[in-house]
C-alpha positions as CSV (number, residue, x, y, z in Angstrom):
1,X,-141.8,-30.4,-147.1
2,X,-138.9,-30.7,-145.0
3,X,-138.2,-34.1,-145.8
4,X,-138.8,-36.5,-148.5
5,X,-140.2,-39.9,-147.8
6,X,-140.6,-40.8,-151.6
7,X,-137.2,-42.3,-153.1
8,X,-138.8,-42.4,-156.4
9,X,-141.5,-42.3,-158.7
10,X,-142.3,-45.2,-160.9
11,X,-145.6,-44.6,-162.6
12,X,-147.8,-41.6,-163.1
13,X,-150.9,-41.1,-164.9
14,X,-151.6,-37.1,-164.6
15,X,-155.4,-36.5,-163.4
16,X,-155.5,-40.7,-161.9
17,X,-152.6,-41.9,-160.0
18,X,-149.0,-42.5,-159.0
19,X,-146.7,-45.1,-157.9
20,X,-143.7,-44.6,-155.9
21,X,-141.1,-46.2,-154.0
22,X,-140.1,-45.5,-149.6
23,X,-136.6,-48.0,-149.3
24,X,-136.3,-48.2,-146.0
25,X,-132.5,-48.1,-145.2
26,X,-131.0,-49.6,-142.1
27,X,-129.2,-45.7,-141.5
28,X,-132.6,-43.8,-140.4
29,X,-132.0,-42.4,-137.6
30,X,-135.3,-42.9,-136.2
31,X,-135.4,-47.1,-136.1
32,X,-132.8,-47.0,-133.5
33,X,-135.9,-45.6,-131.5
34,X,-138.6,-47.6,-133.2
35,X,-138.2,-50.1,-132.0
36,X,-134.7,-51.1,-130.6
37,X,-135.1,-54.5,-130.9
38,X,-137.2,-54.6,-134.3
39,X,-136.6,-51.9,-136.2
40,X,-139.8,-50.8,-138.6
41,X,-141.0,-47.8,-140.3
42,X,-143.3,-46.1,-137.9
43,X,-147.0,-46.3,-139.0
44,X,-147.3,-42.0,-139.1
45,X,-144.2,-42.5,-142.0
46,X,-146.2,-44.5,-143.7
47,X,-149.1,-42.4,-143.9
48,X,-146.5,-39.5,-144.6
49,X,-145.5,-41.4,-147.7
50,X,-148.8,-41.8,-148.9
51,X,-149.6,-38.0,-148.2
52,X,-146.5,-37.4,-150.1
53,X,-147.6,-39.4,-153.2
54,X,-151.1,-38.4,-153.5
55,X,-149.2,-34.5,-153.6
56,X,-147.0,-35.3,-156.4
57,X,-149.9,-36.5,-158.3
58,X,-152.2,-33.4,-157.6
59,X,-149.2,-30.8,-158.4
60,X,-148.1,-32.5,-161.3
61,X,-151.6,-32.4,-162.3
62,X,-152.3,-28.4,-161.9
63,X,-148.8,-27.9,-163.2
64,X,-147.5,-27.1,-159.7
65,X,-150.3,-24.3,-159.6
66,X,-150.3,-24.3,-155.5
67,X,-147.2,-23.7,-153.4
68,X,-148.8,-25.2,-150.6
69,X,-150.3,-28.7,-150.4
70,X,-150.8,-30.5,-147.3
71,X,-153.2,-33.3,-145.6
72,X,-156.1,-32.2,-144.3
73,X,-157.7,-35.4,-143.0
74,X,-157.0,-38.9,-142.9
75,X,-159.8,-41.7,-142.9
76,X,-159.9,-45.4,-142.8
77,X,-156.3,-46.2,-142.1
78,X,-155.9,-49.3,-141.8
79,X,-152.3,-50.7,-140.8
80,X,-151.3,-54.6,-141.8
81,X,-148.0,-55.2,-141.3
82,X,-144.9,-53.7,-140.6
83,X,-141.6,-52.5,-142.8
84,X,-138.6,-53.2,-141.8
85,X,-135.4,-52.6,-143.2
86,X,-134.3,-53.9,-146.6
87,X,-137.8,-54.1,-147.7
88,X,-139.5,-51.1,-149.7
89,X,-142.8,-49.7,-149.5
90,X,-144.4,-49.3,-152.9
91,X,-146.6,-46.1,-152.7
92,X,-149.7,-46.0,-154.5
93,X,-152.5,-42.8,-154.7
94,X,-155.3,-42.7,-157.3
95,X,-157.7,-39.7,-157.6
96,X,-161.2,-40.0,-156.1
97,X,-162.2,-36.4,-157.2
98,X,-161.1,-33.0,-157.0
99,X,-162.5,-29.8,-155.6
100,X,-161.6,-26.1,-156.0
101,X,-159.1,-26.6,-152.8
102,X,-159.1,-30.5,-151.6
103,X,-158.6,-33.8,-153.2
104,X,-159.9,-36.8,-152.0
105,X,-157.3,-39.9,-152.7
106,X,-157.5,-43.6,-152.3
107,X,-154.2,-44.7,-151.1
108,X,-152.1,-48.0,-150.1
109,X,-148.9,-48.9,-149.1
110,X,-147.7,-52.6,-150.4
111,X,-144.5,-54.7,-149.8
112,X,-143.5,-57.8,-151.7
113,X,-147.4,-57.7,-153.3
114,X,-148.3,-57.8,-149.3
115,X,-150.5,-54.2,-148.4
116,X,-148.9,-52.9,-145.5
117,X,-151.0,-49.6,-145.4
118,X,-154.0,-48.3,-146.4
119,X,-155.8,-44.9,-146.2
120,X,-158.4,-42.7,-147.6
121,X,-157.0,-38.9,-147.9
122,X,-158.0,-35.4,-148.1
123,X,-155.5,-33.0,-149.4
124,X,-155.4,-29.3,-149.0
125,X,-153.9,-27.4,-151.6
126,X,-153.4,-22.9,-151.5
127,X,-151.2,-20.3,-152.1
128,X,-149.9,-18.0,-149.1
129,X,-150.7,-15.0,-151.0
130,X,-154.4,-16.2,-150.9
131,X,-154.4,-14.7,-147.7
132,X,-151.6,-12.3,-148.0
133,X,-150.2,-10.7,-151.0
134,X,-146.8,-10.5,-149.7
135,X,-146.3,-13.7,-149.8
136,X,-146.5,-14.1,-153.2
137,X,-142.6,-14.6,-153.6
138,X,-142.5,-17.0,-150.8
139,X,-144.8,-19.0,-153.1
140,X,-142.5,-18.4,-156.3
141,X,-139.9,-20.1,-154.4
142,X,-141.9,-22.7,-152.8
143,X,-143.3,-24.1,-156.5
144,X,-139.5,-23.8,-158.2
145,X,-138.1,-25.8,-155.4
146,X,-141.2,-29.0,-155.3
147,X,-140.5,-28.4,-159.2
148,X,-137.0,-29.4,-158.5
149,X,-137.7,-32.0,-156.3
150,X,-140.3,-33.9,-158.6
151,X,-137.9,-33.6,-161.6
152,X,-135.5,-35.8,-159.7
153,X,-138.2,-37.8,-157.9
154,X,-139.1,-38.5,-161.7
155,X,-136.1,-39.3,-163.1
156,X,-136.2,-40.4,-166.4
157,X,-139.5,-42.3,-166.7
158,X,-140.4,-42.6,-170.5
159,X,-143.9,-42.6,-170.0
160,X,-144.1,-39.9,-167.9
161,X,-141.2,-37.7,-170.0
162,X,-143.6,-34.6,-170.7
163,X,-144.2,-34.2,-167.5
164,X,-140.8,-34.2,-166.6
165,X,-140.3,-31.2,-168.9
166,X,-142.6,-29.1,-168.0
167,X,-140.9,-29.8,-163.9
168,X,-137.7,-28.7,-165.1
C-alpha cells in the first residue's frame, strides 16, 4: 500500500465488517487538480477507501495470514455525491463470503448520514512465495509493516482491543 486512504478505524466486527473514517483535508495535493474550482475527492479515491476498508477487515480476520491483498474487481459502483473538503467519508465493508483466495464485500461510502459511494467488491488476497519461494521474506516484511499500520489505524478501540494485540 503506498498510501493510506483510511484515517481511522471506528468499528470492527472480525469475520462481518468495518467502519472507518477518509477526512478529507483542504492540503491534498491532488484537489488543486480536481477540480480547481470545486475541490472533491476524486470518485477512484473513494473506491480506494472502500478497497482499503474491506482489506483491513479480511487481514484482521486471517490474522494478517496474506502479505498481499488487492482488488480484483469492482461491481455496481454507484457514485451519489461528491466530498469535499471539511467533510469525511465514513467507510463501511461487510463480508459477503469468503473463498480460499477472494472475498466478496458489500461496501459504501456515507457523509453526514448522506451515501456518497457505493460498491460491490472482489478482493484478492496471496503470498509472493506462492509463486516463488524467495520471496518469502519480502512477505515477512510486508505482513509486519500492514501489522503496524492497522495497530495505529486501530488505535485504542475498546471493543476491538484483542485485536489490537494480536497487530502489535
Amino acid at each position: 500500500m503506498r498510501f493510506t486512504l483510511i484515517d481511522r478505524i471506528i468499528e470492527l466486527v472480525p469475520g462481518e465488517r468495518i467502519t472507518a473514517v477518509k477526512t478529507v483535508s483542504l492540503a491534498e495535493e491532488y484537489l488543486a487538480d480536481h477540480f480547481p474550482l470545486l475541490p472533491v475527492l476524486p470518485g477512484v479515491l473513494m473506491l480506494e477507501a472502500m478497497t482499503q476498508a474491506a482489506a483491513w477487515l479480511l487481514r484482521s480476520d486471517e490474522d494478517f495470514a496474506h502479505s498481499i491483498v488487492v482488488l480484483k474487481e469492482a461491481r455496481n459502483i454507484k457514485y451519489a455525491d461528491f466530498v469535499e473538503p471539511g467533510e469525511s467519508l465514513t467507510v463501511t465493508a461487510e463480508m459477503i463470503k469468503s473463498g480460499p483466495r477472494d472475498a466478496e464485500f458489500k461496501t459504501q461510502g456515507v457523509v453526514d448520514g448522506k451515501v456518497c459511494v457505493s460498491a460491490r467488491l472482489v478482493i484478492e488476497r496471496y503470498n509472493l512465495a506462492d509463486e516463488n519461494p524467495d520471496e518469502a521474506e519480502m512477505d515477512a516484511y510486508n505482513k509486519i509493516k500492514m501489522r503496524k499500520l492497522f495497530a495505529t489505524l486501530l488505535g485504542s478501540q475498546p471493543a476491538a482491543a484483542s485485536v489490537a494485540e494480536t497487530a502489535s
